[in-house]
C-alpha positions as CSV (number, residue, x, y, z in Angstrom):
1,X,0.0,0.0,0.0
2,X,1.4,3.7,-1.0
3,X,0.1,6.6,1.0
4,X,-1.2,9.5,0.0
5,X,0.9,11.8,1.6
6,X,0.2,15.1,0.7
7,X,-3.3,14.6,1.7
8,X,-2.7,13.3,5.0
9,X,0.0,16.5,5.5
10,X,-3.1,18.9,4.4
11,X,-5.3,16.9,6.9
12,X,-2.8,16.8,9.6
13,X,-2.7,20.6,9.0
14,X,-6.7,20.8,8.7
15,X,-7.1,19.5,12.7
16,X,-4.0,21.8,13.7
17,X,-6.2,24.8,12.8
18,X,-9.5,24.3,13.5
19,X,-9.4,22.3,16.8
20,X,-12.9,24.3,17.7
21,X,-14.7,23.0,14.6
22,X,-15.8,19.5,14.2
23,X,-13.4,17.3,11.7
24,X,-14.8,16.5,8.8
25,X,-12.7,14.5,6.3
26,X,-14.6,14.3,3.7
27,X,-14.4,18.5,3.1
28,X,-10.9,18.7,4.2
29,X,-10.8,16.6,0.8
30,X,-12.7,18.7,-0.6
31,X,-10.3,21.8,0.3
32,X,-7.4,19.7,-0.7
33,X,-8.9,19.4,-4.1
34,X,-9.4,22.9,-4.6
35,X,-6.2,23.5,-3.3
36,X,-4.6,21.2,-6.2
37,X,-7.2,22.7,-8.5
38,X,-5.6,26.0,-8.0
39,X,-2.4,25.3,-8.4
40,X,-3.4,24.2,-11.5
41,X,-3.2,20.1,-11.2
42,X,-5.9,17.4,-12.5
43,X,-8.6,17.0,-10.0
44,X,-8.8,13.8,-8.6
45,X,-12.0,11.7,-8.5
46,X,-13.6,12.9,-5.9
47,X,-15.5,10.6,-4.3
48,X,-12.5,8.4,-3.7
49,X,-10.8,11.2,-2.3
50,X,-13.3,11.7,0.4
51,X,-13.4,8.1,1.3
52,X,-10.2,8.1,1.4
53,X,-9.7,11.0,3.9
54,X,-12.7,9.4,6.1
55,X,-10.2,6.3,6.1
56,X,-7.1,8.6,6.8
57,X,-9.1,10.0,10.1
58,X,-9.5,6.5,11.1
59,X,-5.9,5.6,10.6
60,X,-4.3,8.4,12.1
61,X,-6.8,8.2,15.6
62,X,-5.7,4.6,15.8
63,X,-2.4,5.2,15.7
64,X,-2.1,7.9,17.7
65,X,-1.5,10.7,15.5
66,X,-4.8,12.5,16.7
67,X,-6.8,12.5,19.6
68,X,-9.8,13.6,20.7
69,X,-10.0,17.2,22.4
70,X,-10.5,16.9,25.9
71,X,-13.7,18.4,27.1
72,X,-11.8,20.6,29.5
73,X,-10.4,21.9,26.4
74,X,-13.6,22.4,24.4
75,X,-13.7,19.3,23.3
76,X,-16.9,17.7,21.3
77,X,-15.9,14.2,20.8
78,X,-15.8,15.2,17.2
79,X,-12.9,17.7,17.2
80,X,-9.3,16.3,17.7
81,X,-5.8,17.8,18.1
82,X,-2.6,16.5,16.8
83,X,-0.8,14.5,19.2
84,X,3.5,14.1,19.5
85,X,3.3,11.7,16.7
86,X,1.4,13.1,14.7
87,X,3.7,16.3,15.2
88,X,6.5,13.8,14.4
89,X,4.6,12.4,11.2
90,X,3.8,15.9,10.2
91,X,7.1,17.2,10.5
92,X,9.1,14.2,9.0
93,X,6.4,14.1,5.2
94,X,6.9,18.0,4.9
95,X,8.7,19.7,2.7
96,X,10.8,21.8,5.0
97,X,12.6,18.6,6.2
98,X,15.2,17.8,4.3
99,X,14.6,14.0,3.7
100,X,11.0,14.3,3.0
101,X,10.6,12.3,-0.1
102,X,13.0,9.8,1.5
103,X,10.9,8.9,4.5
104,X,7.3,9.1,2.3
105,X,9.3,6.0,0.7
106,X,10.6,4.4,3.8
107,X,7.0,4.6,5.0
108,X,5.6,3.5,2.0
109,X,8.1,0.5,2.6
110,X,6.2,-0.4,5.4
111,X,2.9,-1.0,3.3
112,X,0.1,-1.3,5.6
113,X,1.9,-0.8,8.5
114,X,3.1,2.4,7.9
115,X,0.9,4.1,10.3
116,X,0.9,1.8,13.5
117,X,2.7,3.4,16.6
118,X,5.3,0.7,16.5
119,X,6.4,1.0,12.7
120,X,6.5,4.6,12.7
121,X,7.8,5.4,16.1
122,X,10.8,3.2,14.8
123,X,11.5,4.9,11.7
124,X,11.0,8.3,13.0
125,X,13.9,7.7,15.6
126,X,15.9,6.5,12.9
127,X,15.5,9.2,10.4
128,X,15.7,12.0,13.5
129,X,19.4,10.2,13.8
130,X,20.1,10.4,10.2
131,X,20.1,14.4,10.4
């Protein structure tokens, strides 16, 4: 299995800034695809690219890379914040760090395990040694 990377970066980056608002997947697709749209890219079907964002939220709760918002903090059940791995994951598929492409593929590598805590947490300590 190959990831869709950018899409879970923009997603990632979706809970980030709106951890008052309810999550909804299926429009951060949406955004994304407007987002490529502008930039002047093909626009992908979308329907598989809000199912596959509603998977993505599933994923990346599982795994750890989101949480729910406390209801101390104004939590909903339905609104999450990033969590330290998903800062990690986050920070390690952008384009600011300088292996990026490197550890997509690393993860990629992985296939289906990619995103379980185990997996990840192990490659993320190895590429934080690489730099």
């Amino acid at each position: 299995m190959s990831y869709h990377w950018d899409l879970i970066e923009f997603l990632l980056h979706e809970i980030q800034h709106s951890t008052d608002e309810h999550f909804k997947p299926r429009l951060g697709a949406e955004k994304y695809a407007q987002q490529l749209e502008g930039a002047g890219q093909p626009l992908p079907n979308m329907d598989s690219l809000r199912a596959e964002a509603a998977e993505y939220e599933r994923l990346l709760l599982d795994g750890g890379f989101i949480e729910p918002l406390p209801e101390e903090a104004g939590g909903t059940g339905e609104n999450y914040r990033v969590t330290e791995r998903g800062s990690r994951l986050l920070s390690l598929i952008g384009d600011s760090y300088p292996n990026h492409a490197g550890v997509r593929q690393a993860l990629d590598d992985k296939g289906d395990a990619a995103l379980t805590p185990e997996v990840f947490d192990d490659l993320a300590t190895r590429a934080a040694a690489r730099t």
